[in-house]
C-alpha positions, -999 to +999 in steps of 0.1 A: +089+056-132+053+039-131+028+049-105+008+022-082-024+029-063-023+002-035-055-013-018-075+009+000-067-001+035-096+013+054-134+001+063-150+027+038-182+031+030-190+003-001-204+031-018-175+057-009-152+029-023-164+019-052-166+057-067-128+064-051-124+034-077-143+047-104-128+084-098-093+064-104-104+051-135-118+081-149-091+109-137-060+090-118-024+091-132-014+057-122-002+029-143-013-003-116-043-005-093-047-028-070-080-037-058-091-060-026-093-064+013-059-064+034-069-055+068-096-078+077-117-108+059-143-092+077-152-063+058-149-080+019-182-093+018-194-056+022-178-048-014-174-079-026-202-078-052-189-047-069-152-059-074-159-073-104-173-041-116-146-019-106-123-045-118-135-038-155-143+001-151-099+002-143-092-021-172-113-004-197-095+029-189-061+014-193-049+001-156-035-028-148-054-046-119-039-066-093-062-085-069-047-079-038-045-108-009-055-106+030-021-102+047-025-120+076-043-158+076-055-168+105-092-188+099-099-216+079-123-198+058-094-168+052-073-200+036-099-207+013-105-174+004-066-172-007-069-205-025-103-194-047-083-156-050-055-179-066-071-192-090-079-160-103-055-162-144-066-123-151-058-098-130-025-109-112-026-113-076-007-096-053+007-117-028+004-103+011+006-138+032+030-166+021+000-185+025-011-175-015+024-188-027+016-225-025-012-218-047+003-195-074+040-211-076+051-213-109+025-186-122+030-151-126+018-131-096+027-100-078+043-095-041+032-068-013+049-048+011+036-071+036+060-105+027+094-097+040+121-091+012+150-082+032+179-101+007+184-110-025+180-144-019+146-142-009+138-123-040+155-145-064+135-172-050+101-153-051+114-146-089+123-181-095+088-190-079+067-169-106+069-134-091+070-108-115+072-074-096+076-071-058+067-039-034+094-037-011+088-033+030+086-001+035+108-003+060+144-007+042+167+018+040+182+028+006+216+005+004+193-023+010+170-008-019+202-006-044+214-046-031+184-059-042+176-042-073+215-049-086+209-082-081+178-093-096+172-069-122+144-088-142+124-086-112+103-050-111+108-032-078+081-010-062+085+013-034+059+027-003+060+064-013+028+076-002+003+070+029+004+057+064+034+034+070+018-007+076+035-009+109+023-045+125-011-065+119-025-086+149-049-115+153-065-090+181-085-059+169-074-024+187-106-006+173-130-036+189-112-035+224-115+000+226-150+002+221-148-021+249-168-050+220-147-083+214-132-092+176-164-112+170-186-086+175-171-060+165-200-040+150-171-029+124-165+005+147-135+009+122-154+022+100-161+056+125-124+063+115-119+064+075-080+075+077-070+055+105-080+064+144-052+085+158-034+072+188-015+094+213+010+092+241+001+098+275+019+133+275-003+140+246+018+136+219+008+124+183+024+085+182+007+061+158-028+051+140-050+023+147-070+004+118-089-025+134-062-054+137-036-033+117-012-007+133-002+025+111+023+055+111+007+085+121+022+103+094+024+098+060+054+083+040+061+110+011+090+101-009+079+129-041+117+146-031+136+111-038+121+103-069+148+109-093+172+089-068+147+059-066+148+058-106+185+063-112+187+030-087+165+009-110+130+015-093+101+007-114+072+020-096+063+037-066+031+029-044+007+056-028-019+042-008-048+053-005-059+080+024-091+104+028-073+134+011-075+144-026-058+109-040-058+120-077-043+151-066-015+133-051-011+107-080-007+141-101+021+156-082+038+125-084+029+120-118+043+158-128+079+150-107+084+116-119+079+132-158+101+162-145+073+187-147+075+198-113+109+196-096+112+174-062+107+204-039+076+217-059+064+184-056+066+184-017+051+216-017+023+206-035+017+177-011+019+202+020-011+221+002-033+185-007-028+166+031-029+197+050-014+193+087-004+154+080+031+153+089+053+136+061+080+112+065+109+094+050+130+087+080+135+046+066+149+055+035+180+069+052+188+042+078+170+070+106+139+067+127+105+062+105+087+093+115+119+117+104+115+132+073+146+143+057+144+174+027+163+167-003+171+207+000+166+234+023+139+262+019 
């Protein structure tokens, strides 16, 4: 079982982000990195002219790089981004908006949780059309998991295992409106909230998490206990994205069960100790409701 750190997926500091990516480098147990802006075109120019840096710190120290793409196009200017980020022969890019696949068909590239691969049609297709590995919506249960990796087994299958759940990304920014400032002017107020801004019912009760146009679980996914299920189904990697706790303490845990260092409950209970009073879940996997979380064994 490989490891993949995805984007960071928050308006961070470009200083804050660039050492997260250097820590990675230096001290992460991950086999893939991937490495770009998401969320919002907005924010890329603020890190833009340390990519290329970061890009060769991760390769010298043995990653894999994938240049991850915007997963929503909406502005002229966002479609050329995706065209010059296509043209890109070394690192692959990870495909987020259909938008990329004009550009790359026919040459290897990667796909991201945020295209829909709900059959195995649609991922023979995306195989056909150059795709060489493809992150799974986090969103499918496991029989859906087993269909597709029965039936296209040259393609590599990744799975969400660790971070807020990508719930719905909007053309309107939450963080803007609520700062009572429009999309245009948005003063990047995301930024205030490095892990998401927390969202809550009106009876006070812990609901989602809001970052700028994007909408996130308000817990975090944390598949450590199915590990050894994943990889007996054929899974090739699985994906932690990036949050404000101790990353390359989480990369380890999963790192240590995926070798069979730790066992799967150790491995939860490590992850209890790094994130604190994050509440985990895994509710998709098992056909249930997202936020459940379901214990591969009792206490």
């Amino acid at each position: 079982m490989k490891l993949t750190l995805g984007p960071v997926l928050y308006n961070w500091e470009p200083s804050i982000w660039r050492d997260f990516y250097y820590r990675v480098a230096d001290e992460m147990p991950v086999d893939t990195v991937c490495v770009g802006e998401v969320v919002c075109s907005k924010r890329l120019p603020f890190f833009q002219d340390v990519v290329p840096e970061v890009v060769e710190r991760l390769m010298r120290a043995g990653k894999e790089v994938l240049l991850s793409s915007l997963a929503l196009v909406t502005l002229e200017r966002e479609r050329k981004q995706i065209a010059s980020l296509a043209k890109e022969a070394d690192p692959l890019v990870e495909v987020n908006d259909v938008t990329a696949l004009v550009y790359l068909a026919g040459r290897p590239h990667a796909i991201g949780p945020y295209v829909n691969v709900y059959n195995e049609g649609t991922l023979a297709w995306l195989g056909r059309n150059g795709a060489r590995q493809v992150c799974l919506p986090p969103e499918l249960p496991v029989s859906s998991i087993s269909a597709l990796a029965t039936a296209c087994p040259d393609v590599a299958l990744e799975v969400w295992a660790f971070g807020r759940l990508p719930l719905a990304i909007s053309a309107r920014c939450y963080h803007a409106r609520l700062h009572k400032l429009t999309k245009d002017n948005c003063q990047f107020v995301c930024g205030k909230d490095p892990d998401g801004l927390p969202v809550d019912t009106l009876d006070g009760q812990r609901f989602l998490a809001v970052n700028g146009v994007q909408t996130l679980s308000t817990t975090y996914a944390n598949l450590i206990e199915n590990i050894p299920d994943l990889a007996a189904l054929g899974i090739a990697s699985c994906r932690l994205s990036p949050q404000t706790c101790d990353m390359v303490a989480v990369a380890a845990a999963f790192r240590d069960v995926a070798d069979g260092r730790l066992s799967p409950e150790e491995g939860r209970r490590a992850l209890s100790e790094i994130c604190g009073e994050i509440p985990f879940s895994n509710g998709f996997l098992f056909g249930k409701a997202g936020v459940d979380y379901r214990a591969r064994s009792p206490e």
